[in-house]
Biopython code that builds the backbone (N, CA, C, O; Angstrom):
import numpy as np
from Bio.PDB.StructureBuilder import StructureBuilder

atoms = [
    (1, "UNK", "N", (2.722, -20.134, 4.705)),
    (1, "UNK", "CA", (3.145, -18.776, 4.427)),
    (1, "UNK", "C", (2.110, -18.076, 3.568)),
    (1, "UNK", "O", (1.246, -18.797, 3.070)),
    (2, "UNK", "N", (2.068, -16.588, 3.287)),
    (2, "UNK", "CA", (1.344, -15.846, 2.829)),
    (2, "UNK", "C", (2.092, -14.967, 2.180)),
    (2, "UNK", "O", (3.015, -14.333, 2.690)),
    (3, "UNK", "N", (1.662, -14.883, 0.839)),
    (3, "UNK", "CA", (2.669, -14.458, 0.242)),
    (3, "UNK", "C", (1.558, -12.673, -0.296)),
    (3, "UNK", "O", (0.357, -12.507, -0.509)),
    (4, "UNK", "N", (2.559, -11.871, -0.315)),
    (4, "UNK", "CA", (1.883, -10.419, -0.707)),
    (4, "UNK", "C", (3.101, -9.826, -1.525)),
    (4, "UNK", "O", (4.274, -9.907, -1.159)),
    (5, "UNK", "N", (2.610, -9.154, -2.804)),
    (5, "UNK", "CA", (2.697, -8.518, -3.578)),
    (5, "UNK", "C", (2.309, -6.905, -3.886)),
    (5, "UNK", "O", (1.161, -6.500, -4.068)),
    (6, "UNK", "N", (3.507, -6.092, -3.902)),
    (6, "UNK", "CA", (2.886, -4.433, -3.566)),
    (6, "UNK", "C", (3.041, -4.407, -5.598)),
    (6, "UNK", "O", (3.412, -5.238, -6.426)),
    (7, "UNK", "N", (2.638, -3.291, -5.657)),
    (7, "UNK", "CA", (2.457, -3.018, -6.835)),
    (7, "UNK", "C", (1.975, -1.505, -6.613)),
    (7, "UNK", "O", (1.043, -0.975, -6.009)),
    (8, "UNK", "N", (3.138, -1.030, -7.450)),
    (8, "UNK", "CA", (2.798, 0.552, -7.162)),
    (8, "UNK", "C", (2.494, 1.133, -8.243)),
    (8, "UNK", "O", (3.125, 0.830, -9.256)),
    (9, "UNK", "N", (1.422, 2.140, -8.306)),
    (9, "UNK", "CA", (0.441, 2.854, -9.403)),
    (9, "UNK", "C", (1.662, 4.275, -9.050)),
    (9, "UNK", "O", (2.051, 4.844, -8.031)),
    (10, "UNK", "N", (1.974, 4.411, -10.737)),
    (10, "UNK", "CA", (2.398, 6.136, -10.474)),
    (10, "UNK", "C", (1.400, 6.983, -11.430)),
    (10, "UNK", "O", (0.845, 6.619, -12.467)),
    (11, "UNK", "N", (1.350, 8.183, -10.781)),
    (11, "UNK", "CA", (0.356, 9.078, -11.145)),
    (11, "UNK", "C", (1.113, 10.554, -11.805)),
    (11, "UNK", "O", (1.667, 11.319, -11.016)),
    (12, "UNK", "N", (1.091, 10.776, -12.854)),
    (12, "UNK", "CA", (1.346, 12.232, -12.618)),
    (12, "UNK", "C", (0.380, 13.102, -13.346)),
    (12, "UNK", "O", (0.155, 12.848, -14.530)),
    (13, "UNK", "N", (-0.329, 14.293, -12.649)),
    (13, "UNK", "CA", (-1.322, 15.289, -12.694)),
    (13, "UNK", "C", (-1.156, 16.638, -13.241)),
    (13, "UNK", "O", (-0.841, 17.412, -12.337)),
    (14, "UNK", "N", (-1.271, 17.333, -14.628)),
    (14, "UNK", "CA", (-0.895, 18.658, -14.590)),
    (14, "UNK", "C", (0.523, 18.672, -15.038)),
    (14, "UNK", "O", (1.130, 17.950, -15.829)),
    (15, "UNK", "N", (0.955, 19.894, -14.172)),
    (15, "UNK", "CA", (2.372, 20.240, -14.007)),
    (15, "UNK", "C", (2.858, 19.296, -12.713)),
    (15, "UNK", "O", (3.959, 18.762, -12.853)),
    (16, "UNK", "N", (2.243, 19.082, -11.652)),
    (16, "UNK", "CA", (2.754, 18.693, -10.769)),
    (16, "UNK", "C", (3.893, 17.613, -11.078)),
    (16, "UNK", "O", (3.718, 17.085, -12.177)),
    (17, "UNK", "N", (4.946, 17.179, -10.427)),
    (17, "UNK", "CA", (5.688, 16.094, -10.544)),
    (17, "UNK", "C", (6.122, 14.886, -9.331)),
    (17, "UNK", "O", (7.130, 14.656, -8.663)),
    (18, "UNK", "N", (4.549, 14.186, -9.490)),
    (18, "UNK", "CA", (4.437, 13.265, -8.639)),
    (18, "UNK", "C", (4.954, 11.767, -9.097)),
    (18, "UNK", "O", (4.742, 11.096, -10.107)),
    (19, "UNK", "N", (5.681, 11.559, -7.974)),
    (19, "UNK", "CA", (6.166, 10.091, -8.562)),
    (19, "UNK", "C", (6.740, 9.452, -6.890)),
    (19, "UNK", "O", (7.348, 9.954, -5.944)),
    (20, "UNK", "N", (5.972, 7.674, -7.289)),
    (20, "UNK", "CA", (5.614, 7.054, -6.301)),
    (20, "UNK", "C", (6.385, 5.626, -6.511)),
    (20, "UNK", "O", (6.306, 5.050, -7.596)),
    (21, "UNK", "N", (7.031, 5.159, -5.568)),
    (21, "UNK", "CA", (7.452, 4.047, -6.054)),
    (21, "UNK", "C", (7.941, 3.092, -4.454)),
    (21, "UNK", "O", (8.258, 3.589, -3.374)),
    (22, "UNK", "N", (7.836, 1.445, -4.868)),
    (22, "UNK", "CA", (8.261, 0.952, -3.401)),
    (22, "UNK", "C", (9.529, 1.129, -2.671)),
    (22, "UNK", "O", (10.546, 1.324, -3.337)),
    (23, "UNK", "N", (9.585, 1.092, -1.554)),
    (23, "UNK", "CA", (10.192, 1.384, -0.683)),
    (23, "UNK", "C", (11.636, 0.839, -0.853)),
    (23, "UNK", "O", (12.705, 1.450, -0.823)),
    (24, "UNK", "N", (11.275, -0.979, -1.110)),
    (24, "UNK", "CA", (12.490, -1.681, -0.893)),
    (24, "UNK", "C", (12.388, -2.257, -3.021)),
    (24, "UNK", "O", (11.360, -2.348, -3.692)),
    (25, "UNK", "N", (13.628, -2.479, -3.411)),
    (25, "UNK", "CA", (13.636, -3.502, -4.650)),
    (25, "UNK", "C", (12.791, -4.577, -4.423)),
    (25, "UNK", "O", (12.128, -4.820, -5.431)),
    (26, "UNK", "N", (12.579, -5.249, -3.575)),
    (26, "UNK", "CA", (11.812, -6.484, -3.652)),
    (26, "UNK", "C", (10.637, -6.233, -3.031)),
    (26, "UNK", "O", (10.419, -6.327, -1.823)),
    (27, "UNK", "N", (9.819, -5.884, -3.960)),
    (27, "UNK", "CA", (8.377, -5.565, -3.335)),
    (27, "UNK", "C", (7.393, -6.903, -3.025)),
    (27, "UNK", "O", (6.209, -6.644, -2.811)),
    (28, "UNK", "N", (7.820, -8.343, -2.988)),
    (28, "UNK", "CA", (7.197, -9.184, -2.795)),
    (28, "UNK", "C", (7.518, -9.215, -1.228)),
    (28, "UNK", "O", (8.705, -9.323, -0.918)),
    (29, "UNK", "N", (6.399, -9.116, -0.047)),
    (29, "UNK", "CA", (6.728, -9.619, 1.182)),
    (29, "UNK", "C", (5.678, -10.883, 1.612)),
    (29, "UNK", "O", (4.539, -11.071, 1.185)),
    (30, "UNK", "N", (6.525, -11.777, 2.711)),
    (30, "UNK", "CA", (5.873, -13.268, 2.984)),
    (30, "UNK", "C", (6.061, -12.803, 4.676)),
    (30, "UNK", "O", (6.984, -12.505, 5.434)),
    (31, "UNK", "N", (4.771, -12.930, 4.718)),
    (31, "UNK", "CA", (3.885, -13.403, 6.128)),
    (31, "UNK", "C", (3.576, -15.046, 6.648)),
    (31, "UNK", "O", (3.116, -15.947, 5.947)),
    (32, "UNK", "N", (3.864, -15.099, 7.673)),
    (32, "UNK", "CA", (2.806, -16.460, 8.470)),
    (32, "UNK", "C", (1.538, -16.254, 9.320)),
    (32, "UNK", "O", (1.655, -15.829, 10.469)),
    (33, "UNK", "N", (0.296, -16.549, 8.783)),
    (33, "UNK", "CA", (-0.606, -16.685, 9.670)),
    (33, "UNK", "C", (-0.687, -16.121, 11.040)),
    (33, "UNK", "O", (0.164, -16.439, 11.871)),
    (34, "UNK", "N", (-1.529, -15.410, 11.295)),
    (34, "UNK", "CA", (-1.376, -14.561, 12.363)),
    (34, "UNK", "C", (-0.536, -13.679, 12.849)),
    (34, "UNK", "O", (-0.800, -13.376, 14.013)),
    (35, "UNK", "N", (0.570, -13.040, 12.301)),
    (35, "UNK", "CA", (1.933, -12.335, 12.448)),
    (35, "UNK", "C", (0.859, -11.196, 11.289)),
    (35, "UNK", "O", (-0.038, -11.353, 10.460)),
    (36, "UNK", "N", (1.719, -9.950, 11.944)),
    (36, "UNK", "CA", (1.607, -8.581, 11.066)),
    (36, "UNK", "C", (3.194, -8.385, 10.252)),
    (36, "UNK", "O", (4.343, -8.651, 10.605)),
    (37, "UNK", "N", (2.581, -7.767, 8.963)),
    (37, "UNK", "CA", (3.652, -7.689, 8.000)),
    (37, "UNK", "C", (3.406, -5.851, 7.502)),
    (37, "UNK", "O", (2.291, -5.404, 7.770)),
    (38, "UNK", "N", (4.266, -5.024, 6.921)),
    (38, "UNK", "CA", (4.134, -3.894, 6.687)),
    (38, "UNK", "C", (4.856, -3.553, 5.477)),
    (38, "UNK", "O", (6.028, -3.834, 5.227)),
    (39, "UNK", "N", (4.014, -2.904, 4.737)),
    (39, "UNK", "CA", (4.006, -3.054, 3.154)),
    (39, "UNK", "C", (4.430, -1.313, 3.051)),
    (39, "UNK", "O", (3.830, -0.530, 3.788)),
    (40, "UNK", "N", (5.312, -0.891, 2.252)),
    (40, "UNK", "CA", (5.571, 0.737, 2.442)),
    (40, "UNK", "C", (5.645, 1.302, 0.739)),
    (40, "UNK", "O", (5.672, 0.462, -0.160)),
    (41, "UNK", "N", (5.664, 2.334, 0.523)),
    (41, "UNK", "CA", (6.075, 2.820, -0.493)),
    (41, "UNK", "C", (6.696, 4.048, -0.647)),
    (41, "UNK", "O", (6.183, 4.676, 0.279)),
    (42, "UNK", "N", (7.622, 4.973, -1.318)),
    (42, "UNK", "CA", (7.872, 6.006, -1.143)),
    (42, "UNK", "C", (7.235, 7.108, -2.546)),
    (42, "UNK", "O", (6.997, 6.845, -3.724)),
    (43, "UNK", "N", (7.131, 8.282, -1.815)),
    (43, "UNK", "CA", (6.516, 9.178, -2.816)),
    (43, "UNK", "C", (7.129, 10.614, -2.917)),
    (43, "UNK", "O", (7.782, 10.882, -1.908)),
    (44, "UNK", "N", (7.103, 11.643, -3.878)),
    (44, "UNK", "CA", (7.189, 12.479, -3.879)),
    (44, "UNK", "C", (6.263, 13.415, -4.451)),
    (44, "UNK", "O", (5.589, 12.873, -5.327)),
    (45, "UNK", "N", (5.977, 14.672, -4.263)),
    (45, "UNK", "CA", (5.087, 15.131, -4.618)),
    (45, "UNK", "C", (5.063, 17.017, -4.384)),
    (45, "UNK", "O", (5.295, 17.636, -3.346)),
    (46, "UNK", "N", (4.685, 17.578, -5.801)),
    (46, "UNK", "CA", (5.024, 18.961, -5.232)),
    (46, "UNK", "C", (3.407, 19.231, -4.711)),
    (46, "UNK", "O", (3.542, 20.179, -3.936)),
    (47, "UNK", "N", (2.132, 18.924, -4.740)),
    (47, "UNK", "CA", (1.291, 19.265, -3.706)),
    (47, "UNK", "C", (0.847, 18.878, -2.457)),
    (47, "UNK", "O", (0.865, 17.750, -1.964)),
    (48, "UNK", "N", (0.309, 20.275, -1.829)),
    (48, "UNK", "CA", (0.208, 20.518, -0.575)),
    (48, "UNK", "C", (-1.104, 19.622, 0.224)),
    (48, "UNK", "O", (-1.240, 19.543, 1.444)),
    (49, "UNK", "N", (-1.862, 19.088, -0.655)),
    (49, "UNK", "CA", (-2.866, 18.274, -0.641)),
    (49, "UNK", "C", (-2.204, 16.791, -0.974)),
    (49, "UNK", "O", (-1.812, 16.550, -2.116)),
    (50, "UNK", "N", (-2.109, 15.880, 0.014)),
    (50, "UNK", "CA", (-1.775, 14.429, -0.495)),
    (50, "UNK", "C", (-2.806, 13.635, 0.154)),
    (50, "UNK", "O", (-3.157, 13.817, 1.320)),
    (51, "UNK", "N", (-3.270, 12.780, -0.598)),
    (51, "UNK", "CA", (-4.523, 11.811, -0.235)),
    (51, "UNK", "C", (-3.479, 10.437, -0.928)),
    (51, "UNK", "O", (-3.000, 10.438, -2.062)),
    (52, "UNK", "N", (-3.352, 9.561, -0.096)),
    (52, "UNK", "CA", (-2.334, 8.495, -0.539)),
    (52, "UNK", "C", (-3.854, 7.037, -0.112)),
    (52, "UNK", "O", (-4.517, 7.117, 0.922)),
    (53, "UNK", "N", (-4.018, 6.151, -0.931)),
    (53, "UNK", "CA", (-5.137, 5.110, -1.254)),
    (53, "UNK", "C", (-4.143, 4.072, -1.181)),
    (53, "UNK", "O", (-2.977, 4.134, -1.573)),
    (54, "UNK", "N", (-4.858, 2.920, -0.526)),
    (54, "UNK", "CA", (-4.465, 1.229, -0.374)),
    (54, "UNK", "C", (-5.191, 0.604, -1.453)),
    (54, "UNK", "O", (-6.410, 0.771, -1.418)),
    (55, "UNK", "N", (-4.907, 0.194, -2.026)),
    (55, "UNK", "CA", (-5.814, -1.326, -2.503)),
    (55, "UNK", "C", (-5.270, -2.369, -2.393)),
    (55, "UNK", "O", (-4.121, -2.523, -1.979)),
    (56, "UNK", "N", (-6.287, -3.522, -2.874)),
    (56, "UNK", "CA", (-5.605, -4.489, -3.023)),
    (56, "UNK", "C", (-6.454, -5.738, -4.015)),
    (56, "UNK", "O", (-7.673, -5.908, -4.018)),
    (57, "UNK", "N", (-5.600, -6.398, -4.694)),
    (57, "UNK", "CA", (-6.538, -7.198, -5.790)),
    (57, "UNK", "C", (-6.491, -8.653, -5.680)),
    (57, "UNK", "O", (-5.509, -9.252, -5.241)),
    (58, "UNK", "N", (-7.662, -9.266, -6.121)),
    (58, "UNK", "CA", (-7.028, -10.788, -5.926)),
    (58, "UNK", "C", (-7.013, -11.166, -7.561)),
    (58, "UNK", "O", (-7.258, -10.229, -8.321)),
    (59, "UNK", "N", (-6.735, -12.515, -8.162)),
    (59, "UNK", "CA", (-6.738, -12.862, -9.138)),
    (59, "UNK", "C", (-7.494, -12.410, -9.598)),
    (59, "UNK", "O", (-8.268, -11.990, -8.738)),
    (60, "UNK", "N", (-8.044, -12.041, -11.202)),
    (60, "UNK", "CA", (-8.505, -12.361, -11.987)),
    (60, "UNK", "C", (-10.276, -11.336, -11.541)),
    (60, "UNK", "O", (-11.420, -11.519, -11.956)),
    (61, "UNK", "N", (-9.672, -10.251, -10.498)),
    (61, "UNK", "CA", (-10.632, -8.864, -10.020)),
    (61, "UNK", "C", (-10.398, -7.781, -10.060)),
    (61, "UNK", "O", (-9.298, -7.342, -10.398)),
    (62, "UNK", "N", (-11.459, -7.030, -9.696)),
    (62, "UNK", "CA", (-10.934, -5.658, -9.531)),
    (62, "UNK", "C", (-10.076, -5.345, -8.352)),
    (62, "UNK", "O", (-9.886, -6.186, -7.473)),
    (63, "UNK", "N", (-9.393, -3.776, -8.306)),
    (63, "UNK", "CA", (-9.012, -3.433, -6.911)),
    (63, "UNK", "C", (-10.040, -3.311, -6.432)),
    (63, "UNK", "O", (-11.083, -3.046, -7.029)),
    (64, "UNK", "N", (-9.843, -3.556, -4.831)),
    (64, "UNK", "CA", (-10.845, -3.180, -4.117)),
    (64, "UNK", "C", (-10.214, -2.220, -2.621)),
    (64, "UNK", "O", (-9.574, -2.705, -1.687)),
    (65, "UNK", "N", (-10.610, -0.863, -2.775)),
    (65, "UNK", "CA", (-10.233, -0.175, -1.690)),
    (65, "UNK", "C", (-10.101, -0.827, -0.204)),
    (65, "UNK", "O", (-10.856, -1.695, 0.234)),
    (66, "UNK", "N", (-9.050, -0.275, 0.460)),
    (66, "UNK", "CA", (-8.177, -0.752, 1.604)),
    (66, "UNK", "C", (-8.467, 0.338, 2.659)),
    (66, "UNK", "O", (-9.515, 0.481, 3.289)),
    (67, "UNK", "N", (-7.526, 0.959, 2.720)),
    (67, "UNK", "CA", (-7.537, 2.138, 3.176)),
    (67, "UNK", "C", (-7.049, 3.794, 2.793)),
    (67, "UNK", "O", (-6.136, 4.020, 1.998)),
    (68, "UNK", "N", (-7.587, 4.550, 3.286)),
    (68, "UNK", "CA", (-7.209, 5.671, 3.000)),
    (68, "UNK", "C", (-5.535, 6.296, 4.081)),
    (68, "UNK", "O", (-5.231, 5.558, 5.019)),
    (69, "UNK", "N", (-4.962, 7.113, 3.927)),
    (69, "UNK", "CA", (-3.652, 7.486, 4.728)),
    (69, "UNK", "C", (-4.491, 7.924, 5.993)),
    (69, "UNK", "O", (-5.527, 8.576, 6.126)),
    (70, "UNK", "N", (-3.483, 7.200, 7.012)),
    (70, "UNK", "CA", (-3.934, 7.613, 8.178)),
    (70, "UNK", "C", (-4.984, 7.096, 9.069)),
    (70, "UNK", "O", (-5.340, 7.466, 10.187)),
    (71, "UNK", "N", (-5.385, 6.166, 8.313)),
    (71, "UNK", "CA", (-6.809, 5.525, 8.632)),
    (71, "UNK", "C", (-6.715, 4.314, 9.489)),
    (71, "UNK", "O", (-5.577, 3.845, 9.464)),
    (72, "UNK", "N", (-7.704, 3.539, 10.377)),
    (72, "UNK", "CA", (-7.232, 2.451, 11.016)),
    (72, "UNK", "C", (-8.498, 1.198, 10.738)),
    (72, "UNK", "O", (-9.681, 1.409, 10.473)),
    (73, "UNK", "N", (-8.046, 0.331, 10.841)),
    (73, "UNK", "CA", (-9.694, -0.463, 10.547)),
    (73, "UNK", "C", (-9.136, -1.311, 11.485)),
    (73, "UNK", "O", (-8.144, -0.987, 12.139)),
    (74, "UNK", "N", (-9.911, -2.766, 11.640)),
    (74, "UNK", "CA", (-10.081, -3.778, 12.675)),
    (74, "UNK", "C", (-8.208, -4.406, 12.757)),
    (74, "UNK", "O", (-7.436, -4.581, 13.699)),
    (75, "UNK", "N", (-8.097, -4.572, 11.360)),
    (75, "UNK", "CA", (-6.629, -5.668, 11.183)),
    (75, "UNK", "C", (-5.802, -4.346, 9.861)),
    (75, "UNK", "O", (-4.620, -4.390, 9.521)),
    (76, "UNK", "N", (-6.530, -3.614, 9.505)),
    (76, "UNK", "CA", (-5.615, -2.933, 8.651)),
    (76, "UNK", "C", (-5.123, -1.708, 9.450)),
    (76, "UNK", "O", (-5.677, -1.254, 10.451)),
    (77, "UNK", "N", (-3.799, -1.155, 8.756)),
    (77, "UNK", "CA", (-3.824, 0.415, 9.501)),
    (77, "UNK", "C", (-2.818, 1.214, 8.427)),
    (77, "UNK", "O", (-1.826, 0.670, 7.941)),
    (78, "UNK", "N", (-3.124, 2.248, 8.204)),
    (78, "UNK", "CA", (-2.479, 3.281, 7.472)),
    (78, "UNK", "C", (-1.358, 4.258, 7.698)),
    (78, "UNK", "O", (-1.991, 5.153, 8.257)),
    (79, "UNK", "N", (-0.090, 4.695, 7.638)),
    (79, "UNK", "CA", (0.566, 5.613, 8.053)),
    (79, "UNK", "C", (1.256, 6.243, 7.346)),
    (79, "UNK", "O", (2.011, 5.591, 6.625)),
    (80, "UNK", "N", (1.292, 7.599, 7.257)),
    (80, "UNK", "CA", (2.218, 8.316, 6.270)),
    (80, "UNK", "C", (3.290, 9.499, 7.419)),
    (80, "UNK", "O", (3.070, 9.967, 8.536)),
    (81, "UNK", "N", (4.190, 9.594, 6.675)),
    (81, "UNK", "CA", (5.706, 10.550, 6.799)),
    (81, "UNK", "C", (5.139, 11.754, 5.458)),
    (81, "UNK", "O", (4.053, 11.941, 4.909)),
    (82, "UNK", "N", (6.654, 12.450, 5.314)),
    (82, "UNK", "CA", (6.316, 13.335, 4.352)),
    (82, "UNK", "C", (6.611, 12.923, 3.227)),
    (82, "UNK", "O", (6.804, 13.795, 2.380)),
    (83, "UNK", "N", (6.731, 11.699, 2.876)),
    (83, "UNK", "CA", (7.785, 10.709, 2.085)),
    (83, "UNK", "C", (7.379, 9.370, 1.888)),
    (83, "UNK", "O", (7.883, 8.682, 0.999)),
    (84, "UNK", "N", (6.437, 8.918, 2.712)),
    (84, "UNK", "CA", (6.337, 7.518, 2.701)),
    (84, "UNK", "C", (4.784, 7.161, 3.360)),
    (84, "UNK", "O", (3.984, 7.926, 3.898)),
    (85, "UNK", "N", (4.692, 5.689, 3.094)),
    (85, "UNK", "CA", (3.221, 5.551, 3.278)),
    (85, "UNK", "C", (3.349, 4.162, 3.633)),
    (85, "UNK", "O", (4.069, 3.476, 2.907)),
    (86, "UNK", "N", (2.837, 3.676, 4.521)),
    (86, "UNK", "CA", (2.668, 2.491, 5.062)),
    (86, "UNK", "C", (1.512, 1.750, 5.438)),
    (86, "UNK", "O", (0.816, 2.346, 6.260)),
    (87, "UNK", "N", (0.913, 0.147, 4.934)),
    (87, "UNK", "CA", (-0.055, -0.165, 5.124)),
    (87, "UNK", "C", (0.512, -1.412, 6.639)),
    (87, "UNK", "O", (1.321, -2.330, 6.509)),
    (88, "UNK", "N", (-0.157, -1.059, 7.827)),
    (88, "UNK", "CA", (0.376, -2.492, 8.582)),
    (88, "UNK", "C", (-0.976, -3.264, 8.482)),
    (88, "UNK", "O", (-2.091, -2.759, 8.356)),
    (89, "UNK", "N", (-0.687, -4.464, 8.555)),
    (89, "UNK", "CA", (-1.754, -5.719, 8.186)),
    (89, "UNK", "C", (-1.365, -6.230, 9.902)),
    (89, "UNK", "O", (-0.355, -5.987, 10.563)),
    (90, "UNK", "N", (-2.253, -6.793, 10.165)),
    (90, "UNK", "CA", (-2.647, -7.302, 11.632)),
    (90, "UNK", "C", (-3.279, -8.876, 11.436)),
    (90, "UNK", "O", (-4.243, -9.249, 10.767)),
    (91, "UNK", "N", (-2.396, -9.593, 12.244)),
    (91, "UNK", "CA", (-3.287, -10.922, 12.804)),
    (91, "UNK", "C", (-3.857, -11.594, 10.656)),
    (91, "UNK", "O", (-4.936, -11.842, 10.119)),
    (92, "UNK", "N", (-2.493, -11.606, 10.211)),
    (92, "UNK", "CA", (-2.601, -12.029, 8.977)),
    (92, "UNK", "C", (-3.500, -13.431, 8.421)),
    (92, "UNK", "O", (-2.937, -14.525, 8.461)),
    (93, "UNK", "N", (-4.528, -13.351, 8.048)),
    (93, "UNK", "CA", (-5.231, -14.127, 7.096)),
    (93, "UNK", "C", (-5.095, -14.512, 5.882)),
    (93, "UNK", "O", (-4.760, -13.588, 5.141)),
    (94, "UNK", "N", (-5.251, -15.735, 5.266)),
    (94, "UNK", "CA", (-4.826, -16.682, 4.121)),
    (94, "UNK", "C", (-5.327, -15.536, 3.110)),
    (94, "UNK", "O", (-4.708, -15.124, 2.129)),
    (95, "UNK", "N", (-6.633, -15.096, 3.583)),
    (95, "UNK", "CA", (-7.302, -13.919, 2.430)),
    (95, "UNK", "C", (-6.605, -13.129, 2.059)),
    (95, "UNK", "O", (-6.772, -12.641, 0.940)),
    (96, "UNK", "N", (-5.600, -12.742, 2.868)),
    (96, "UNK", "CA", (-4.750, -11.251, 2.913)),
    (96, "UNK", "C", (-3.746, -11.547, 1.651)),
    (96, "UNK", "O", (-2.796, -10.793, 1.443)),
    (97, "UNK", "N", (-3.961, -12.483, 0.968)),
    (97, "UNK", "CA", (-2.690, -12.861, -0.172)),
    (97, "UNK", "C", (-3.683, -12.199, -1.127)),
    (97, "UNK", "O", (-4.849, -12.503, -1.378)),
    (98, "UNK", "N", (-2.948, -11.262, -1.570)),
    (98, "UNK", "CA", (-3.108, -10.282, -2.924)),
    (98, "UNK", "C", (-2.205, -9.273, -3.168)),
    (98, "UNK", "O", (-1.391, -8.904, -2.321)),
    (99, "UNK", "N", (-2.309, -8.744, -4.415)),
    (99, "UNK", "CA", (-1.641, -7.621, -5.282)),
    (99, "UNK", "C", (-1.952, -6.141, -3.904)),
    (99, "UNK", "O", (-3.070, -5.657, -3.734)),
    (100, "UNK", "N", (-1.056, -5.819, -3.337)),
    (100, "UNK", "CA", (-1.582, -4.399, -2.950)),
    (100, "UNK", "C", (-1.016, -3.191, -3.638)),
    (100, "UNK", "O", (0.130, -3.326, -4.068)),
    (101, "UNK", "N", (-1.697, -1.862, -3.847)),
    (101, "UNK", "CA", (-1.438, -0.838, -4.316)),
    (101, "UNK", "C", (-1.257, 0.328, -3.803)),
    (101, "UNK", "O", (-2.070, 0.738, -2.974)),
    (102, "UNK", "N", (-0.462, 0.892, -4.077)),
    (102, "UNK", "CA", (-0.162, 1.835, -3.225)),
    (102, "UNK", "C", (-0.355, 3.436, -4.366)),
    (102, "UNK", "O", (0.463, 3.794, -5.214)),
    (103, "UNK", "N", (-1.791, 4.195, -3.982)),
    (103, "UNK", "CA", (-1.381, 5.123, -5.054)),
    (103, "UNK", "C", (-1.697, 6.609, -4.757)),
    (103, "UNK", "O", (-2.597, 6.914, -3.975)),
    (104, "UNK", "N", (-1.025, 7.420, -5.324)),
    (104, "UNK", "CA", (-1.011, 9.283, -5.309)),
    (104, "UNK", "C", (-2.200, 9.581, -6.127)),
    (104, "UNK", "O", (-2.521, 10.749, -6.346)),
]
sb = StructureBuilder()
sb.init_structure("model")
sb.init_model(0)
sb.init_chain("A")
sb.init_seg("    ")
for serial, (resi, resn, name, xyz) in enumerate(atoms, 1):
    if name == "N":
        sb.init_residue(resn, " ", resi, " ")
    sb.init_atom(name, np.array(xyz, "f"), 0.0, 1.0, " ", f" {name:<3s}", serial, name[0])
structure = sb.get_structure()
């Protein structure tokens, strides 16, 4: 098994009143090897501009950028609502066990 950890960054900017948080209470999700798993978070936000960022960390590192909203890479993929943000992971790797972040 593969175990993943969301961890959500809240941001708030200004006046704006942005606030971001996971989807489900149990933000720990477990994958098996080669199976896709989908990591979500929910957000709110009074601007008209939203740029929503993936990361993800391993022990004892920095984050290291994932993806941006909307974006697709080889095994990662990005999706947002007006409300929510979703990272799907593809064809899961032992590597793929880390802290991910989800942030506004």
């Amino acid at each position: 098994f593969i175990s993943m950890f969301i961890y959500i960054l809240f941001f708030t900017a200004g006046s704006l009143a942005d606030k971001i948080g996971p989807m489900d209470d149990d933000a720990n999700t477990v994958g098996k090897e080669l199976n896709t798993v989908t990591l979500e978070c929910s957000y709110e936000t009074s601007s008209d501009r939203i740029w929503l960022y993936w990361y993800k960390q391993y022990s004892n590192s920095r984050p290291q950028f994932v993806l941006l909203k909307g974006a697709n890479g080889s095994r990662f993929k990005a999706q947002t609502t007006s409300n929510s943000a979703k990272l799907i992971i593809k064809h899961l790797q032992l590597s793929d066990s880390a802290l991910y972040y989800c942030a506004l």
